[in-house]
C-alpha positions in Angstrom: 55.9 114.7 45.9 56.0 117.1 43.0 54.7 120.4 41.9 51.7 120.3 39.6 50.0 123.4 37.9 46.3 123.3 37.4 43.5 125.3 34.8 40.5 124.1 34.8 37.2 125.8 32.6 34.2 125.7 33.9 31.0 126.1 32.1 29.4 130.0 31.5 25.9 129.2 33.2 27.4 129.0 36.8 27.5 131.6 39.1 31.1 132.8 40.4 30.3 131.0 44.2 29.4 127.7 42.1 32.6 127.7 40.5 34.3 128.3 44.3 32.4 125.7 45.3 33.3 123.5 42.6 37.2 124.4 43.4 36.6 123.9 47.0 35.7 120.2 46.0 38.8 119.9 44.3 41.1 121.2 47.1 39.2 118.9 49.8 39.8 116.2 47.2 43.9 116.9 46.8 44.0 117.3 50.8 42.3 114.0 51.8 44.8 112.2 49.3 47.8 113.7 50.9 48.8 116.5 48.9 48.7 120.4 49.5 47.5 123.7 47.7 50.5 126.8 47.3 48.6 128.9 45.0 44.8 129.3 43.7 43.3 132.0 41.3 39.9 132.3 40.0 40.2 134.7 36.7 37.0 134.8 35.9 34.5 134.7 33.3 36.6 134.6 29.5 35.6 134.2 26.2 36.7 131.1 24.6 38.4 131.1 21.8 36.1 128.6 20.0 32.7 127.0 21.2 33.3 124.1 23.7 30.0 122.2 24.2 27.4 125.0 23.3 29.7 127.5 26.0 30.9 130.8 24.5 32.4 131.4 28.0 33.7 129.8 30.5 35.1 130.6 34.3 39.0 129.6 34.8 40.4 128.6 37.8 44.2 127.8 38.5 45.6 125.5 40.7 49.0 125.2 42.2 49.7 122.5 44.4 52.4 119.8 45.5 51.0 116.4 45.6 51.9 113.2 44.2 50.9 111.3 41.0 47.9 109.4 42.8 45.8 112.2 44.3 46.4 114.4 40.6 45.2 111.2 38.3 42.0 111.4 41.4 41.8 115.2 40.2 41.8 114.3 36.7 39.4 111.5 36.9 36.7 113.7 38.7 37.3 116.6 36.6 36.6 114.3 33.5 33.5 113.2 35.5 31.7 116.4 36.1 29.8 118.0 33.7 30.4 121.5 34.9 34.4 121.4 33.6 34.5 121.5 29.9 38.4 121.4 29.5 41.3 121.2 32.5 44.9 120.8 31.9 47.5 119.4 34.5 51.6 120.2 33.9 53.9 119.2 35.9 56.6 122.1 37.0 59.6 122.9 38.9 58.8 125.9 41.0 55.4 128.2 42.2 55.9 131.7 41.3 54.2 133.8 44.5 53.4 136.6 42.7 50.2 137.0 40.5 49.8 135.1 37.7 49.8 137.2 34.4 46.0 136.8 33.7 45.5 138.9 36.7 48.4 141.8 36.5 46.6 145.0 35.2 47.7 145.6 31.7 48.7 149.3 30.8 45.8 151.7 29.2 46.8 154.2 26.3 45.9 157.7 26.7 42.8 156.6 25.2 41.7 154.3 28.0 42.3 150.5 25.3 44.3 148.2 26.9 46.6 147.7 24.2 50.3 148.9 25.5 51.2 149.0 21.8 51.4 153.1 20.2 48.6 154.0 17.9 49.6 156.0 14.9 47.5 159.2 14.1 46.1 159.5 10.9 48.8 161.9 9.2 51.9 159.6 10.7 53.9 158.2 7.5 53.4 154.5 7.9 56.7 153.1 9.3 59.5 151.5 6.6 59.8 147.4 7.5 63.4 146.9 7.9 65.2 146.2 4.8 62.6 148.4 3.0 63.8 151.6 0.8 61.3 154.7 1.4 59.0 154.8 -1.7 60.4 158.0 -3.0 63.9 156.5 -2.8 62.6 153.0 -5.3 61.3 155.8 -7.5 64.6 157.6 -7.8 66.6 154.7 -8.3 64.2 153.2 -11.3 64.9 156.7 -13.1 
């Protein structure tokens, strides 16, 4: 038996206790053929990066379970099935990290309350110099 890592997108229209239900389906269906689930997360509704068959949206749901390669080509096969998934991805990998994946760790909030952990520069900052770069009042200097 192996460990297998699971996404699956589910389509924008269904309610969040659909898509359970629709991953409670797929963990009955990895049970019955032998294999077991360490790890499942439902991240929610996300904007897609492009439009995937009309959907804006979608709901993801990860999947971490050990199984073999029988019960995941079963997964597969329904998942391909059912209209409700509009994209899932299976990898195989080595170990299941316990902790929460990163989609659901809180990101840090500037003092401005974004989400963005980069610093904002205020209006009257001097642009930062690239590295390699000469200050412009240096390049003027040296052309005299």
């Amino acid at each position: 038996m192996a460990l297998y890592e699971n996404v699956f997108i589910a389509r924008q229209d269904m309610s969040p206790a659909q898509v359970e239900t629709l991953a409670d389906e797929y963990v009955s269906v990895m049970e019955s053929l032998g294999g077991k689930v360490e790890k499942r997360e439902h991240w929610g509704l996300k904007t897609l990066a492009y439009r995937i068959k009309k959907n804006r949206k979608g709901h993801y749901v990860l999947f971490n379970f050990d199984t073999n390669g029988d019960a995941v080509a079963e997964l597969e096969r329904r998942m391909r099935l059912s209209e409700d998934v509009l994209r899932y991805l299976t990898v195989r990998i080595e170990t299941v990290d316990e902790r929460p994946s990163v989609m659901l760790q809180a990101r840090p909030r500037d003092d401005r309350g974004r989400r963005d952990a980069r610093p904002r520069r205020d209006a009257g900052e001097p642009k930062p110099e690239a590295a390699g770069e000469q200050p412009a009042a240096a390049v003027s200097e040296a052309a005299q």
